[in-house]
N, C-alpha and C positions, 0 to 999 in steps of 0.2 A: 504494500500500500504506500501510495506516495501521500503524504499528509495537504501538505501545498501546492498551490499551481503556481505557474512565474510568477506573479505578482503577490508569493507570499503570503497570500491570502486561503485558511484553512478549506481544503472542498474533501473532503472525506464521509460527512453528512449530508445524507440522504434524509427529505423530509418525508416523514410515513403518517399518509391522511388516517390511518389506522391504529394510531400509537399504542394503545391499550392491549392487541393482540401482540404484534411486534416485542412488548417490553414483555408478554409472557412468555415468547419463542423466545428470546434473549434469557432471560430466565430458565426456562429450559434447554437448552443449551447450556448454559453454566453449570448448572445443578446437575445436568446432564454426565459432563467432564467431571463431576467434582465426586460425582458416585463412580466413575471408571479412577481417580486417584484415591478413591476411600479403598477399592478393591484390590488397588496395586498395593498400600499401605497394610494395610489389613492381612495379605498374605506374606509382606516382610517383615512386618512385627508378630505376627506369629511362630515366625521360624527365628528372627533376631531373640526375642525374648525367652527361649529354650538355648539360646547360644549362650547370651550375655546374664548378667546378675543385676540384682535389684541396684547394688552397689554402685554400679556400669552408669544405671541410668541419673541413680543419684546426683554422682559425678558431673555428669554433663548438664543435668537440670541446674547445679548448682550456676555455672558459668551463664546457661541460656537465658535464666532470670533475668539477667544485664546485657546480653548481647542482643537478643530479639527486641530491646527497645530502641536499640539506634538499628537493628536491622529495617526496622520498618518508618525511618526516619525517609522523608520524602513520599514512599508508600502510602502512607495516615500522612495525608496534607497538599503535596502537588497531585496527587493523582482527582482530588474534589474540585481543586482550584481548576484545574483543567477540563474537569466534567462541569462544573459549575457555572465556569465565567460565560457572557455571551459570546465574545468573538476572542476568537486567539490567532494570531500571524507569527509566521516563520523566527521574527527577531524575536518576538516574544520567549516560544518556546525557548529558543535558544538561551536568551537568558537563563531562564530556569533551568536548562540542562545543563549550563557549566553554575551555578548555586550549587545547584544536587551535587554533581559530582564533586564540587570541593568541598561539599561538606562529608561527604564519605569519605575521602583518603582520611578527611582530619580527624575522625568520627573512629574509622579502622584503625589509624595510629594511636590514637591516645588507648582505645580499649585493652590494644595488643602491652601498653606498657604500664596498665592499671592492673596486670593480670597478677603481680606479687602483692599486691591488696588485700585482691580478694583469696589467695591462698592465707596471708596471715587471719583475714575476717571468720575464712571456715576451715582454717588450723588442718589446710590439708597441701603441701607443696605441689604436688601434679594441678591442681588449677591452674598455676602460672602456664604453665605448658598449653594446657588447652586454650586458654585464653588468647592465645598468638594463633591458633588455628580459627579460633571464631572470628578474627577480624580481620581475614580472608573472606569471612563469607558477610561479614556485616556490607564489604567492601561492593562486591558483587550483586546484592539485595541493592545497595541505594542506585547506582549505576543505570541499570532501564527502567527507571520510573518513568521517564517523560516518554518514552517513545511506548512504552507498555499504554502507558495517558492516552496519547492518542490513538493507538489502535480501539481504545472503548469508546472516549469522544465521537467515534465514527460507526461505532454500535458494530465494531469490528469482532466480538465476543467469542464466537467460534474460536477466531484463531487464536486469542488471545487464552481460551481456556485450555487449548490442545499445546501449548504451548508450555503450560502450566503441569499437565497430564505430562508431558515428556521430561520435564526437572524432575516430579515427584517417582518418575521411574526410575531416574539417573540417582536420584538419592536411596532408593530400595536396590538396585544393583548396586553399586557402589559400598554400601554399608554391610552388605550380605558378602561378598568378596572379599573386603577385608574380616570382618569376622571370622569367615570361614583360614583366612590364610593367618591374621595374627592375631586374632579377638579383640577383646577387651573394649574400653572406651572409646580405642581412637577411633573403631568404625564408624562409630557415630557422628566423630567429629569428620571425617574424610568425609562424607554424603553429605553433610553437613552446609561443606566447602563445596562440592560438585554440584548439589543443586542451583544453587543460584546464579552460579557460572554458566552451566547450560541453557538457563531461561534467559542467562544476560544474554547470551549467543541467539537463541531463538528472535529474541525483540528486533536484535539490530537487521537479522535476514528478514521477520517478518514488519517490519519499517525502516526500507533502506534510508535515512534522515537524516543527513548530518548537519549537525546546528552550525549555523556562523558565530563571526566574534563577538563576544559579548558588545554590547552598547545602548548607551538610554534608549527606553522605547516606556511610552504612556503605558500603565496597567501593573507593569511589575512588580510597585511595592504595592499596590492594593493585592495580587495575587498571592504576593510571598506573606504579606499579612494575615490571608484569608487561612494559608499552610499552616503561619505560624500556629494562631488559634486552632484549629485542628489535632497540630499535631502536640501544640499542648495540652490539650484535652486529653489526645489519647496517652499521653506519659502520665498523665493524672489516674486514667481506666489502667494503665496499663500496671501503676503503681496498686491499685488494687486489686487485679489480676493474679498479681507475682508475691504481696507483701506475705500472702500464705505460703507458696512457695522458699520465701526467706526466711520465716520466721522457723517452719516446722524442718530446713535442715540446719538452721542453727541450734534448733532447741534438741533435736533430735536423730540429725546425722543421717548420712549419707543413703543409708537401707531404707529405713523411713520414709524419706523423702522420696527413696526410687519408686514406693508402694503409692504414697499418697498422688504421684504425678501419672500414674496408671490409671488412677481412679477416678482423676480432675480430667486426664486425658480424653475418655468416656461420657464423663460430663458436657465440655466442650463438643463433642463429637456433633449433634445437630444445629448449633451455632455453626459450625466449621462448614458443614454441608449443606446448612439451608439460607442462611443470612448472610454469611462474609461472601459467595461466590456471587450475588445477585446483588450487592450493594451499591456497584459501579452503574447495573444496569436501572435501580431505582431511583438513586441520585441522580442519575443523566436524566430518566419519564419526568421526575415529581421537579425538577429545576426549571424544566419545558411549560409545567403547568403552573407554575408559582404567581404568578400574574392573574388568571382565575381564580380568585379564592374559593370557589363552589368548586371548580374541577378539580382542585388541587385538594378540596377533603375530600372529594369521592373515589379518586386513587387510590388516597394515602389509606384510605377505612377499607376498599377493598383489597388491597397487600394484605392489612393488618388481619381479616378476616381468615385469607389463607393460612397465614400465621396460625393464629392464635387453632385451627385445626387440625394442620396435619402437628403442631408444638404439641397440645396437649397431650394427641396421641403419643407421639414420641414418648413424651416423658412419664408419661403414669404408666405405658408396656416395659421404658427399659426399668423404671420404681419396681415390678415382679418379677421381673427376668434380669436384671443386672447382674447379681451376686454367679448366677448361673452363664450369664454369658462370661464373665471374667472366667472363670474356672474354664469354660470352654474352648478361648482364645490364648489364654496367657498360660494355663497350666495350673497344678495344684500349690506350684510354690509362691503364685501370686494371690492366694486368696485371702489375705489382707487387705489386698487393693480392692478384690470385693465387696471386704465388711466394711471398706472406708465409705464404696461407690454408694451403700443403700443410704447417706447419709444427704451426697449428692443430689440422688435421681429424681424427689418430687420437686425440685427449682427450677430441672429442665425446662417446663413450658412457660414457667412465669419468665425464665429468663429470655425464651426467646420472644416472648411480645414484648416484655420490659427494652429490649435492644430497640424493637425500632421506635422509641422514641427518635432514636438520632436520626433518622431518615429526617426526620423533620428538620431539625436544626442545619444539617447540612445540605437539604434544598433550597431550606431559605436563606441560607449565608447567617444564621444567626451562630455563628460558631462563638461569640468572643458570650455570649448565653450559655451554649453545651460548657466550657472551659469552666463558667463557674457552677455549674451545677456538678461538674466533674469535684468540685475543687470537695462540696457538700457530699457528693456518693462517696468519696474516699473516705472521709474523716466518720462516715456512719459504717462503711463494711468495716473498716479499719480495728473499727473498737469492737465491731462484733467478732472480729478476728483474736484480737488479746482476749476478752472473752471469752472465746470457745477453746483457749488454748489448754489451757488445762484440764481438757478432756481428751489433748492429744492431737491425732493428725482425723478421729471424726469426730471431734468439735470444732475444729476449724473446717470442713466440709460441712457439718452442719448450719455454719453461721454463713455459707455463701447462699442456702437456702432461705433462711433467714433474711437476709441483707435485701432478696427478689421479693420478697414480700411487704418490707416496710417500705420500700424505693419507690414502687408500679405507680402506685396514685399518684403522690407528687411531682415522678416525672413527666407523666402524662399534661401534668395542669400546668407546670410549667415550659415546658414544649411546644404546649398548643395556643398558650395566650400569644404570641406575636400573628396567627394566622386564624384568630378568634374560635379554637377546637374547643369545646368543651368537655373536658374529662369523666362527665358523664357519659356521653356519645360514645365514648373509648369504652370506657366500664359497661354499656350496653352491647356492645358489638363484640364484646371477648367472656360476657360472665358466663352463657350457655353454655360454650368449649368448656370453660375451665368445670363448671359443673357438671358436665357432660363426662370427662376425665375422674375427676373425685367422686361421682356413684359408681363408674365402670369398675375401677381399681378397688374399691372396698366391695365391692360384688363378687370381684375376682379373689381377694384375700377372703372370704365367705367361701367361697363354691371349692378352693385351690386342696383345701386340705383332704377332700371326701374324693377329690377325684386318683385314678390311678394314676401308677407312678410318681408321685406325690413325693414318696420316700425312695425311690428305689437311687444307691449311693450310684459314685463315678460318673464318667463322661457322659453315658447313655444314659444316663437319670436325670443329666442334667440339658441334655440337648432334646430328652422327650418332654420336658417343663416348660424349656422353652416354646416349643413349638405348639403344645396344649394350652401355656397360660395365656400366648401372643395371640391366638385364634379368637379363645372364650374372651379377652378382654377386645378384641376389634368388632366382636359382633356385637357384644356388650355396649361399646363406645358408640357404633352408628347408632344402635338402638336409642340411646341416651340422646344423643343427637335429633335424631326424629322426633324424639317424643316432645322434647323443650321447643323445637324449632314448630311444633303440628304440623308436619307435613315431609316429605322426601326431597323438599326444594332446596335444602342448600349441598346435600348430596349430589343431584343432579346436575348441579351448576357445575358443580366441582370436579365432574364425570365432563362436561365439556371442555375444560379447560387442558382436558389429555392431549387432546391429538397437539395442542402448540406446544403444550410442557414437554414432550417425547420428542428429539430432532428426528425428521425423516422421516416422519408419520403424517401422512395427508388426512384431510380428514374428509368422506365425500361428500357427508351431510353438511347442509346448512344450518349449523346453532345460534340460537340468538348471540347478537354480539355482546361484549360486555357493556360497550356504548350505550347499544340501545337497552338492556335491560337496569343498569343504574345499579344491580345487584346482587353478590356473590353470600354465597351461606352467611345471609342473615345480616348484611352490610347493611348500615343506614344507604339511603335514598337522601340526594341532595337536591335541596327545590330552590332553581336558578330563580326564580323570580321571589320567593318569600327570601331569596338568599339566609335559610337555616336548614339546616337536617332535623330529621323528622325519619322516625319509622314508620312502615307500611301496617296498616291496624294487623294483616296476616300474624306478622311476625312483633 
């Protein structure tokens, strides 16, 4: 993709009279690629995790605490600013591409020689060592941000997510080779280094772009301003993210730590697969529409809908099957990570509607708002973290559950006041799901003990639980769903949205669009002329 014509001027977007389908195909597509790198993933830590020791992973979690927040420096910030701004040109980028990059060498350099720090901090000398290998890869991570930018600016998603799918293979090869020839830690760090090397390689072949010299050009610092907020935000999320991570291998050393990042791993797991791949392509719809204040809540409530469905399910199935899925992935010597995970698993869905709040903040450009409400979620998980500590590595899993529960309403209210949402509207449009989740799951804990196999011990006892509790609880969950909702209509709707979610799947019927229907399982209805939302008296 050439970004620019002669004159500098971005032509990469296409304008689609149809944006609402489009940002679902976009969507699936990413989600798409992001279940083909859950599977590539998923089969090298299976086998890494029978190689290496809890110890191993300890090790490395300790260093990635610190290095995945400058990895993603540019990432969290130029990649919004670029989806976000209305017009960008050739000098523009350019700008930004030589920022970014000198703030990575600088970014690389200093972490590589903060690395006896952090060995004195967790009283372990091989830190130093690995430290000098992660800031090869922090290096590599900042590098194609801008040109990665513009292949999504141009709703280029496809390539951009295959591109993505081919690092996270290079990092499962890579890590299983060395394991296999010398073991230990450093696999991890070697994959570590190659992924992002190979996706830096992929951006530049898939946007052949080379920036000019830097030079004044109008927009810059309002753009690098727009980063900055951003991506101080996310050092703020990202401080509460990790601060468990810090605390429970200081408090409790390396083994510990390898169990509890197994179990938070898991946790994260539908975050990683449903939200962060589609973020670039929500940010790009809901920026489009921000000028409509009606169109722009009727988006954002039908994302949130989706959400707040297939989230719940997620997380009240893996709440019964977690403890069981660990044991079946990781092995018997991980099933601490298990008892940690059931600590985790009911925050799942609250965390995934809680997230998109930020959709909002980063359509609207109201980042320098997210920064401070960031500043407020820290300092509440934070304490609920000291808190739960002395209950060990699951009470500080339990205080992340915790932490999604007290947050949802205020962020909501405060997200939505610049674009006049009322957090009510929010609370109406997601309470069904969540209750629809919390009767299926205590049904399922009711029904779970009388049925067979219940008890039966080892792998097969634990992979026929799975696949019994996962059924009874989905038939459970629609049920739930239907009944709350009186009717099969937000199923349905949800059943049309396949053939775009699916690449490569035509679809031959004609379904109502989402345009013209205004509404997805159970979405308020925006009424352009009363300009308020309102639900349909059905629902």
């Amino acid at each position: 993709m050439k970004p620019f014509d002669h004159a500098g001027e971005f032509q990469g977007l296409s304008e689609n009279p149809d944006l609402s389908r489009s940002t679902v195909r976009n969507a699936g597509i990413t989600v798409f690629a992001q279940g083909c790198v859950f599977a590539v993933q998923l089969l090298g830590a299976i086998i890494l995790v029978r190689i290496l020791t809890p110890s191993d992973y300890g090790l490395v979690t300790m260093v990635t605490t610190f290095s995945l927040l400058l990895s993603n420096f540019g990432l969290a910030g130029l990649t919004e600013a670029v989806l976000q701004t209305e017009k960008i040109s050739h000098r523009l980028a350019s700008n930004l591409f030589w920022i970014n990059l000198s703030a990575g060498l600088i970014l690389a350099a200093v972490f590589g020689a903060s690395g006896r720090l952090l060995a004195r901090f967790y009283a372990n000398p091989r830190i130093a060592h690995i430290a000098w290998g992660f800031s090869l890869a922090i290096f590599f991570s900042i590098a194609p941000v801008v040109h990665l930018s513009l292949l999504k600016r141009a709703m280029r998603f496809g390539v951009a997510s295959a591109n993505d799918v081919v690092g996270k293979i290079a990092y499962v090869l890579t890590a299983l080779c060395c394991a296999c020839l010398v073991g230990g830690y450093w696999s991890l760090v070697a994959g570590a280094v190659v992924q992002p090397l190979v996706v830096f390689t992929g951006a530049v072949i898939l946007c052949p772009w080379l920036p000019g010299l830097p030079r004044h050009v109008t927009g810059t610092g309002k753009m690098i301003r727009y980063a900055i907020h951003v991506y101080g935000r996310f050092v703020l999320n990202y401080g509460t993210g990790n601060t468990d991570n810090l605390l429970v291998g200081w408090r409790f050393g390396a083994p510990a730590l390898g169990f509890y990042k197994k179990a938070f791993d898991l946790f994260v797991l539908p975050s990683c697969q449903l939200l962060s791949p589609v973020l670039a392509v929500v940010v790009n719809t809901l920026s489009r529409k921000n000028k409509d204040r009606d169109d722009y809540k009727r988006y954002f409530l039908k994302g949130l809908c989706i959400v707040a469905f297939v989230g719940m399910a997620a997380g009240a199935d893996l709440t019964l099957v977690g403890r069981d899925l660990v044991r079946v992935l990781l092995g018997p010597k991980w099933g601490e990570a298990g008892r940690i995970f059931t600590y985790f698993a009911p925050g799942i869905g609250l965390m995934l509607i809680y997230q998109t709040s930020g959709w909002i903040h980063l359509s609207l450009g109201t980042t320098a708002r997210w920064l401070r409400w960031t500043v407020f979620e820290l300092s509440v998980t934070g304490g609920l973290f000291l808190l739960g500590l002395r209950w060990g590595p699951v009470g500080v899993a339990g205080a992340w559950t915790t932490s999604f529960c007290v947050l949802m309403v205020p962020a909501f209210w405060y997200a939505g006041k610049p674009i006049e949402l009322p957090v009510a509207v929010v609370l109406k449009t997601v309470w069904r799901y969540i209750a629809a989740g919390l009767i299926a799951c205590l049904a399922c804990v009711g029904i779970m003990p009388w049925l067979p196999l219940s008890t039966t011990p080892g792998v097969f006892g634990a992979i026929a639980r799975i696949v019994t509790n996962s059924a009874l609880f989905t038939l459970l969950y629609l049920g739930a769903v239907v009944v709350l909702f009186g009717g099969v209509e937000p199923l349905r709707q949800f059943v049309q949205l396949m053939p775009d979610l699916l690449p490569g799947m035509s679809s031959r019927r004609k379904s109502r669009s989402i345009e013209e229907t205004g509404q997805i399982a159970g979405c308020p209805v925006v009424k352009t002329a009363a300009q308020e939302i309102t639900f349909e008296n059905k629902y």
